[in-house]
C-alpha positions as a LaTeX table, in Angstrom:
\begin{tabular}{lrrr}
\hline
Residue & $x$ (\AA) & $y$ (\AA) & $z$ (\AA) \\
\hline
Unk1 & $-122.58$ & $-67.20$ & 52.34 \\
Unk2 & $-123.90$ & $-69.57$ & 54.41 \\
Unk3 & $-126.46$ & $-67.54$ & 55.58 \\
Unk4 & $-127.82$ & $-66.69$ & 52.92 \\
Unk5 & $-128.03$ & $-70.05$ & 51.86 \\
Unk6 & $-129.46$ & $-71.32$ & 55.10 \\
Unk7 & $-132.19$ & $-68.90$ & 54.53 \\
Unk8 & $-132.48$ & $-70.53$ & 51.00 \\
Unk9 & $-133.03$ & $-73.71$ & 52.19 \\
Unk10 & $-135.54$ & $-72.64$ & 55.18 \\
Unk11 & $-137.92$ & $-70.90$ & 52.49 \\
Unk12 & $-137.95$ & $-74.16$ & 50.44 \\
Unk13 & $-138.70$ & $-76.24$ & 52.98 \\
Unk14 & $-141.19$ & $-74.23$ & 54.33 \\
Unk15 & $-143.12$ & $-74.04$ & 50.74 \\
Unk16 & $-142.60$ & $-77.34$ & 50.42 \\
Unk17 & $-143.92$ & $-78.49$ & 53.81 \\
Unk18 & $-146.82$ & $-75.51$ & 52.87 \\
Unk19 & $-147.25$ & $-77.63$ & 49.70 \\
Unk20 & $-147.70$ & $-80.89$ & 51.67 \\
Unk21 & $-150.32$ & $-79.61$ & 54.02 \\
Unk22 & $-152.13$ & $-78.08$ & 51.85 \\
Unk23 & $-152.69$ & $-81.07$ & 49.47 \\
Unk24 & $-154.02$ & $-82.94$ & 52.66 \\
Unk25 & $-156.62$ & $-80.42$ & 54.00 \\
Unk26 & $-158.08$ & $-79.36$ & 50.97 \\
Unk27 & $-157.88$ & $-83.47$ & 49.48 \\
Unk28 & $-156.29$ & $-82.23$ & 46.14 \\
Unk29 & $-156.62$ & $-85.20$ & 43.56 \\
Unk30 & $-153.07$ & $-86.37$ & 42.92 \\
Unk31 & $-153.72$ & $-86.28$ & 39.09 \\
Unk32 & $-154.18$ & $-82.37$ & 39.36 \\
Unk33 & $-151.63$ & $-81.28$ & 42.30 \\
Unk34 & $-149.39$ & $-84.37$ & 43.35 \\
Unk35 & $-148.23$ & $-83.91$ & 47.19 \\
Unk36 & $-144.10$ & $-83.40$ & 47.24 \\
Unk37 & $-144.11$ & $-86.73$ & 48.82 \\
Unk38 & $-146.04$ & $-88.04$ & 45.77 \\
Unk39 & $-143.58$ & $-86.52$ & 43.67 \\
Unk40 & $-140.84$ & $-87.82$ & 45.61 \\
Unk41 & $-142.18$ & $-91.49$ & 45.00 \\
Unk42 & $-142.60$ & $-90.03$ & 41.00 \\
Unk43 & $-138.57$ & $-89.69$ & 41.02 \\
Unk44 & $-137.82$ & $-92.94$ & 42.63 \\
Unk45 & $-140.13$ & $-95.43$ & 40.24 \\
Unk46 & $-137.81$ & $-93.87$ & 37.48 \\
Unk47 & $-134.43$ & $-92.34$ & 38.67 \\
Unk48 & $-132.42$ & $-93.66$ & 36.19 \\
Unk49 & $-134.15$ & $-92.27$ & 33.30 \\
Unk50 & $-134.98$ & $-89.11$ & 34.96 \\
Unk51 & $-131.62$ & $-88.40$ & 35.79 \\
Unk52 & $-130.42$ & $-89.59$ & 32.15 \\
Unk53 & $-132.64$ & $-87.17$ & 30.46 \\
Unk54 & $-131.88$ & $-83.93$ & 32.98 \\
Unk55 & $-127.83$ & $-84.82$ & 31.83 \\
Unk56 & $-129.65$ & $-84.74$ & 27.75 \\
Unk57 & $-130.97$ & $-81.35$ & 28.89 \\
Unk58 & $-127.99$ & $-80.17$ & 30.71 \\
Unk59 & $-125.94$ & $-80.62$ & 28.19 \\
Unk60 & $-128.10$ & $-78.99$ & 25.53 \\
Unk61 & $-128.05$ & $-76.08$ & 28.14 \\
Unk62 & $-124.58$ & $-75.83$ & 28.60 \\
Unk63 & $-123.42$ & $-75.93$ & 24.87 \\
Unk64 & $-126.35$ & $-72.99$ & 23.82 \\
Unk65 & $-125.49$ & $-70.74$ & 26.78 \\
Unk66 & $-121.38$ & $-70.86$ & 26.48 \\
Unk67 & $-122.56$ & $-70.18$ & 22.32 \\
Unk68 & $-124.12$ & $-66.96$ & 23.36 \\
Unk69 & $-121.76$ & $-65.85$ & 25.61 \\
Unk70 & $-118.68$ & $-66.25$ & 23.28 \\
Unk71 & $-120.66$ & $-64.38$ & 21.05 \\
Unk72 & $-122.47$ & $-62.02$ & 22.61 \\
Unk73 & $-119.39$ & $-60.61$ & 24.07 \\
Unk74 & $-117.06$ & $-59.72$ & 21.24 \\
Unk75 & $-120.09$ & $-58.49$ & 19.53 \\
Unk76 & $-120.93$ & $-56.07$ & 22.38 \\
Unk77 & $-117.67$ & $-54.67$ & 22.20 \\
Unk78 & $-117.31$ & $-54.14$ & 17.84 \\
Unk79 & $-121.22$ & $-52.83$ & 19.00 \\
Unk80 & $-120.02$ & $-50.66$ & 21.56 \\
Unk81 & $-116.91$ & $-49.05$ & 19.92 \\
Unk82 & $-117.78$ & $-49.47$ & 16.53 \\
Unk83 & $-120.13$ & $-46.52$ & 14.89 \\
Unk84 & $-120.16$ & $-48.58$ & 11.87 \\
Unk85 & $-121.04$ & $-51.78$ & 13.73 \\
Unk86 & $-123.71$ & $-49.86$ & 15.65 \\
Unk87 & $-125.36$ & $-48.51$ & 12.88 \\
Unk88 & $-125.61$ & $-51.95$ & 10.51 \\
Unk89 & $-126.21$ & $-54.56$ & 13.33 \\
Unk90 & $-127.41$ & $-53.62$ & 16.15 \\
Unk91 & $-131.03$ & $-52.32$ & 14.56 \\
Unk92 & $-130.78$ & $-55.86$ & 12.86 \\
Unk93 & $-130.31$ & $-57.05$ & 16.54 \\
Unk94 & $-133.60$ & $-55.03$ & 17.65 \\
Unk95 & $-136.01$ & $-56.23$ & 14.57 \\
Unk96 & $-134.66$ & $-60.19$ & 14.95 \\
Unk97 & $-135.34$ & $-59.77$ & 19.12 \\
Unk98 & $-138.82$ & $-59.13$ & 18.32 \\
Unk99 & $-139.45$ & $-62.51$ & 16.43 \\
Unk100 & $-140.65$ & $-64.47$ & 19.18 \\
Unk101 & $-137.75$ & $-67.52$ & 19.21 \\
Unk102 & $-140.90$ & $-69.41$ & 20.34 \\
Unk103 & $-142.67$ & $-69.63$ & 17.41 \\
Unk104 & $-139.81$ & $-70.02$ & 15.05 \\
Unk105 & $-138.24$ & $-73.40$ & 17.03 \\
Unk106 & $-140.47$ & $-75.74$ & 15.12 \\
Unk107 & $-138.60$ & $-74.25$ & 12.09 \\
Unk108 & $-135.46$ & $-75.43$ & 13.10 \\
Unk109 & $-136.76$ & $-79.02$ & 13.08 \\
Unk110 & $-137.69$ & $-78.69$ & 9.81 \\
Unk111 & $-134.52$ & $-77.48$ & 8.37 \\
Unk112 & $-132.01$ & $-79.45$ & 10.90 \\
Unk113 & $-134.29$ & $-82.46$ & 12.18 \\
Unk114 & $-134.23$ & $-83.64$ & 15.76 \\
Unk115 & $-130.61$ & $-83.65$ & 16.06 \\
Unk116 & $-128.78$ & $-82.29$ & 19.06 \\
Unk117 & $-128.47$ & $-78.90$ & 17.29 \\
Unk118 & $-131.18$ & $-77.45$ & 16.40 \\
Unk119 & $-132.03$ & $-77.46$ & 20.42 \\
Unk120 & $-128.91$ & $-76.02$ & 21.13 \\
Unk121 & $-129.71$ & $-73.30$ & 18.39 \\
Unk122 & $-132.53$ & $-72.25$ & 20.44 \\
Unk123 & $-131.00$ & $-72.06$ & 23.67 \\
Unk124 & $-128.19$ & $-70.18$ & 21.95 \\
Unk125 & $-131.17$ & $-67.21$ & 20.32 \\
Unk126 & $-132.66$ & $-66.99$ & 23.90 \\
Unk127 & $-129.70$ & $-65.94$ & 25.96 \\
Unk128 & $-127.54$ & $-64.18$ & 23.10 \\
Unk129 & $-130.03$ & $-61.01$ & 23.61 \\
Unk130 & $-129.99$ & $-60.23$ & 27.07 \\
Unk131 & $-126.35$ & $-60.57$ & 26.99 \\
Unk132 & $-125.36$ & $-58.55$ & 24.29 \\
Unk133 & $-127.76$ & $-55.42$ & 25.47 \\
Unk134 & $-125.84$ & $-55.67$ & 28.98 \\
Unk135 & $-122.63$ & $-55.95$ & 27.90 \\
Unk136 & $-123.22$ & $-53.00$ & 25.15 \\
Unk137 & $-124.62$ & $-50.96$ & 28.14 \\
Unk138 & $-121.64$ & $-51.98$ & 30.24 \\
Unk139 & $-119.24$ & $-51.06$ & 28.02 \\
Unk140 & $-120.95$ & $-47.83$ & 27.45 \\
Unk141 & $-120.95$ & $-46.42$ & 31.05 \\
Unk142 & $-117.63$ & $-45.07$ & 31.71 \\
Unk143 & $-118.24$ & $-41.61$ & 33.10 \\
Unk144 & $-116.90$ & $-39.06$ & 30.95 \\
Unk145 & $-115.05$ & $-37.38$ & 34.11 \\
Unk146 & $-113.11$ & $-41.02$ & 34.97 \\
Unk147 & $-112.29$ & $-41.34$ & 30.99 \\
Unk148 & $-111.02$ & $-37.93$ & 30.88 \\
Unk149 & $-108.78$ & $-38.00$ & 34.11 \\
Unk150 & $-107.43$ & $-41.66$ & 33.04 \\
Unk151 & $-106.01$ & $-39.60$ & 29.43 \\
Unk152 & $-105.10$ & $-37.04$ & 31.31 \\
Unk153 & $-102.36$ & $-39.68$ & 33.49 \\
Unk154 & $-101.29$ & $-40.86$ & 30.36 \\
Unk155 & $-103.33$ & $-43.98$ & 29.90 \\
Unk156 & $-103.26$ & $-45.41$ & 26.31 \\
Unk157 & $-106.21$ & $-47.28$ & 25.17 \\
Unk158 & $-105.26$ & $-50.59$ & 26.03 \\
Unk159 & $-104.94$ & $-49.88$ & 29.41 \\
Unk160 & $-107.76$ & $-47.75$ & 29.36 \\
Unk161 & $-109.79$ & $-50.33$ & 28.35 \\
Unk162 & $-108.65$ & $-53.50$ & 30.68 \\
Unk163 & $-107.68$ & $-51.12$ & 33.83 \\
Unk164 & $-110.87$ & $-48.98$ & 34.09 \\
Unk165 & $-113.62$ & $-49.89$ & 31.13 \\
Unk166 & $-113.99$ & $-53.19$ & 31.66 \\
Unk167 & $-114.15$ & $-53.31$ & 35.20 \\
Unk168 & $-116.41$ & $-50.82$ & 34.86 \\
Unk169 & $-118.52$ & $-52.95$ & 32.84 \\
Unk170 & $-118.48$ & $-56.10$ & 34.59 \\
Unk171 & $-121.20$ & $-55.76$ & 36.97 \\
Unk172 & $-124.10$ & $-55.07$ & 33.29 \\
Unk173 & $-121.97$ & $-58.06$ & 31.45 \\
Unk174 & $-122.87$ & $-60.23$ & 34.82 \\
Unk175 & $-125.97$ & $-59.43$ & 34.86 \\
Unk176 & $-127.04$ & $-60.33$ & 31.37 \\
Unk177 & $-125.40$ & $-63.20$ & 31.85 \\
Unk178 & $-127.61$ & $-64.12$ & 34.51 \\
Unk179 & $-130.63$ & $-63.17$ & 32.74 \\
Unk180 & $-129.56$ & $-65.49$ & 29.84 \\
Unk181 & $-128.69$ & $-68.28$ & 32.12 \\
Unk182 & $-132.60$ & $-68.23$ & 33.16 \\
Unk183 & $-133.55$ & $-67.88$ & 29.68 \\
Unk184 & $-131.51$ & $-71.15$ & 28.82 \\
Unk185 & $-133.26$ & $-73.53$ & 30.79 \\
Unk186 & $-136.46$ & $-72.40$ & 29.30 \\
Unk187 & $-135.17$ & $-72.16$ & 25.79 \\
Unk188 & $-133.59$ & $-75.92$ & 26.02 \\
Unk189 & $-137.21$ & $-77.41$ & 27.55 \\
Unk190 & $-139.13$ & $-75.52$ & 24.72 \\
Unk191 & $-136.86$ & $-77.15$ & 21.95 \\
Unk192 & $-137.72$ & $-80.53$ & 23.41 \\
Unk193 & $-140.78$ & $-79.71$ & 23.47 \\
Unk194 & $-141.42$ & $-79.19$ & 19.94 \\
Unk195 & $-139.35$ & $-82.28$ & 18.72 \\
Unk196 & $-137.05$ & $-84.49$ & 20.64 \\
Unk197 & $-136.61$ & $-88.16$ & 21.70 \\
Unk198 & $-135.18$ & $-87.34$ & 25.05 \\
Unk199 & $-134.39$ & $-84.76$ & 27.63 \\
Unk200 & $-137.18$ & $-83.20$ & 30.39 \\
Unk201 & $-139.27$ & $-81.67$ & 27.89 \\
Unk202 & $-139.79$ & $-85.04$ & 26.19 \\
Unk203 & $-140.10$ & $-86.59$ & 29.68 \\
Unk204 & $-142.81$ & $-84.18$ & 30.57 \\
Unk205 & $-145.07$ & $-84.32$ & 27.71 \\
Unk206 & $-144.40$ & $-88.29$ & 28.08 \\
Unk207 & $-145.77$ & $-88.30$ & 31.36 \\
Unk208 & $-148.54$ & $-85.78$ & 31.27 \\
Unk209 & $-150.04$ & $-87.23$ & 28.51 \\
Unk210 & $-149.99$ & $-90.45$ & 30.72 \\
Unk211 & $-151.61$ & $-88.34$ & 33.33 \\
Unk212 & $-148.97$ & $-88.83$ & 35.85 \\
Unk213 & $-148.71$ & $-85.10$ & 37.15 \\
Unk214 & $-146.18$ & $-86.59$ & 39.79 \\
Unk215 & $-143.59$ & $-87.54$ & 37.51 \\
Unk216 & $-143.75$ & $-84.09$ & 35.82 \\
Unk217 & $-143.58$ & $-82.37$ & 38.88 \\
Unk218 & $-140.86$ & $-84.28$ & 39.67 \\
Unk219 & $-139.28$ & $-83.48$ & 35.58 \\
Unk220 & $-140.16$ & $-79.82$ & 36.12 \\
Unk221 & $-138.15$ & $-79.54$ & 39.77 \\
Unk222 & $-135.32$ & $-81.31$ & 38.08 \\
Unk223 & $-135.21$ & $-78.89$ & 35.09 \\
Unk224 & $-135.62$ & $-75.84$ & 37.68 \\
Unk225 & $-132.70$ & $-77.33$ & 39.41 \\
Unk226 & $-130.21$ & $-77.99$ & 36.62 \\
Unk227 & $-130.78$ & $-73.93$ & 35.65 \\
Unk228 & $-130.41$ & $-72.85$ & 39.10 \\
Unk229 & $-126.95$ & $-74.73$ & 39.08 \\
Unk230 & $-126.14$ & $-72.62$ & 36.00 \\
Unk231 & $-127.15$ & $-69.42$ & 37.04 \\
Unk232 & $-125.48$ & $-70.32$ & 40.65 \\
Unk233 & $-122.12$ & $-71.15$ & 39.00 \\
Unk234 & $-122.41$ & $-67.91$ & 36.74 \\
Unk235 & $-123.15$ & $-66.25$ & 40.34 \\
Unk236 & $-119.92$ & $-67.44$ & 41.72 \\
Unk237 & $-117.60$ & $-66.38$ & 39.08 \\
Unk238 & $-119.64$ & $-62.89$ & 39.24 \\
Unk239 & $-118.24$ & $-62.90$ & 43.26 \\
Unk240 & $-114.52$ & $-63.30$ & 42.35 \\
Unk241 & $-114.89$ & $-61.58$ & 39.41 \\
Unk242 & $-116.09$ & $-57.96$ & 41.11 \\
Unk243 & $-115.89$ & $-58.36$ & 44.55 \\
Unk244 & $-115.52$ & $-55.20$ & 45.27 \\
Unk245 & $-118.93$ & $-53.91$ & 43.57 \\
Unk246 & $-122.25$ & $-52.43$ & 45.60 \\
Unk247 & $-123.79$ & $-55.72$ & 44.99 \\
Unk248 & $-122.05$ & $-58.17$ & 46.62 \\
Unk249 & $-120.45$ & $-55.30$ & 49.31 \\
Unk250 & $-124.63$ & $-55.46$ & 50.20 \\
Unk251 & $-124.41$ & $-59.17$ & 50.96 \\
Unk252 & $-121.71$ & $-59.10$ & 53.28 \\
Unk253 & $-123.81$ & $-56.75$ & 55.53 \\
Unk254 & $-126.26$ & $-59.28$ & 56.45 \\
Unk255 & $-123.76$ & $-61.71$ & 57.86 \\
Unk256 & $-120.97$ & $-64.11$ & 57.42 \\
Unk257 & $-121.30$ & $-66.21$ & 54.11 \\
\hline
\end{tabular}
């Protein structure tokens, strides 16, 4: 593990360092591409209310995403086993996926105002889909020879299901749930966008409009980091979760962690 994270932190530092450099030799204006060091400075005229408004975000984040995942999950499963769930919902599911989530947020502000909410509802639209596809394909992919044998030892369905389905199913349900913790941070940033008081996107749109590209650099790292810690966490559990699947087996083989 930390290996890989070493390596993390070496390509970072080398863009950023990149970054640097290249601001100097080619004399980029600072209103148009702000040097890391610039941003740096950006963070520290304001750290208090930077670091207020990534916690407004955060939290807006964290209350959408653990929506869609309560959700998404029990709904996968009626989805999954369900022919008369399948059949009703889930082409519901398609047509509603297809409304960009986008265009309908200013919508929301309309019916709900600029409450806490309606930015949570959007965060919550985002990452319900990719999670509920996963888990529905998880839950789908026992192979008919493993069902078969596990009846023919006498398993009921109960055991079926929590011995050998969803293990099985883990490693889709994890990923979803990785591709939904990525579409949270964006989802949360485009709700504050369209009408908020507070959080990054309202810090961004503050500052731009003030031309001061180094604070929203510095807004936009901040927002990039409070997803990464998100889809890091969701990561983690994923390790102890199914450590014994391809995916993390591949890991191990490039070094101690």
């Amino acid at each position: 593990m930390w290996s890989r994270h070493r390596n993390v932190l070496i390509t970072f530092a080398l863009l950023f360092a990149g970054w640097e450099i290249a601001v100097h030799v080619f004399r980029a204006p600072r209103y148009i591409l702000p040097a890391p060091t610039a941003v740096w400075e950006g963070f520290l005229s304001q750290p208090g209310r930077m670091l207020a408004n990534t916690w407004a975000t955060t939290q807006i984040i964290v209350v959408g995403y653990a929506i869609a995942v309560v959700v998404s999950i029990p709904l996968a499963l009626l989805i999954a086993f369900s022919r008369f769930v399948q059949t009703t919902l889930y082409p519901l599911l398609v047509v509603f996926q297809i409304i960009p989530k986008i265009a309908v947020a200013p919508l929301f502000i309309v019916w709900f105002g600029f409450g806490f909410m309606p930015k949570v509802m959007l965060v919550f639209l985002l990452s319900f889909f990719p999670i509920v596809i996963s888990a529905i394909a998880g839950f789908r992919s026992l192979d008919a020879d493993v069902e078969d044998f596990a009846r023919s030892t006498g398993a009921g369905a109960w055991r079926m299901f929590f011995k050998i389905r969803l293990p099985q199913s883990l490693p889709n349900i994890f990923t979803g749930l990785k591709v939904g913790a990525a579409m949270a941070a964006t989802a949360a940033v485009v709700a504050e966008f369209v009408g908020s008081d507070s959080g990054l996107g309202y810090l961004i749109l503050e500052y731009n409009g003030f031309i001061e590209t180094a604070k929203v650099f510095a807004a936009i790292i901040l927002l990039s980091l409070a997803g990464l810690a998100i889809y890091y966490l969701v990561e983690a559990v994923e390790r102890l979760a199914i450590p014994w699947h391809v995916s993390q087996k591949s890991d191990d083989a490039t070094g101690p962690r």
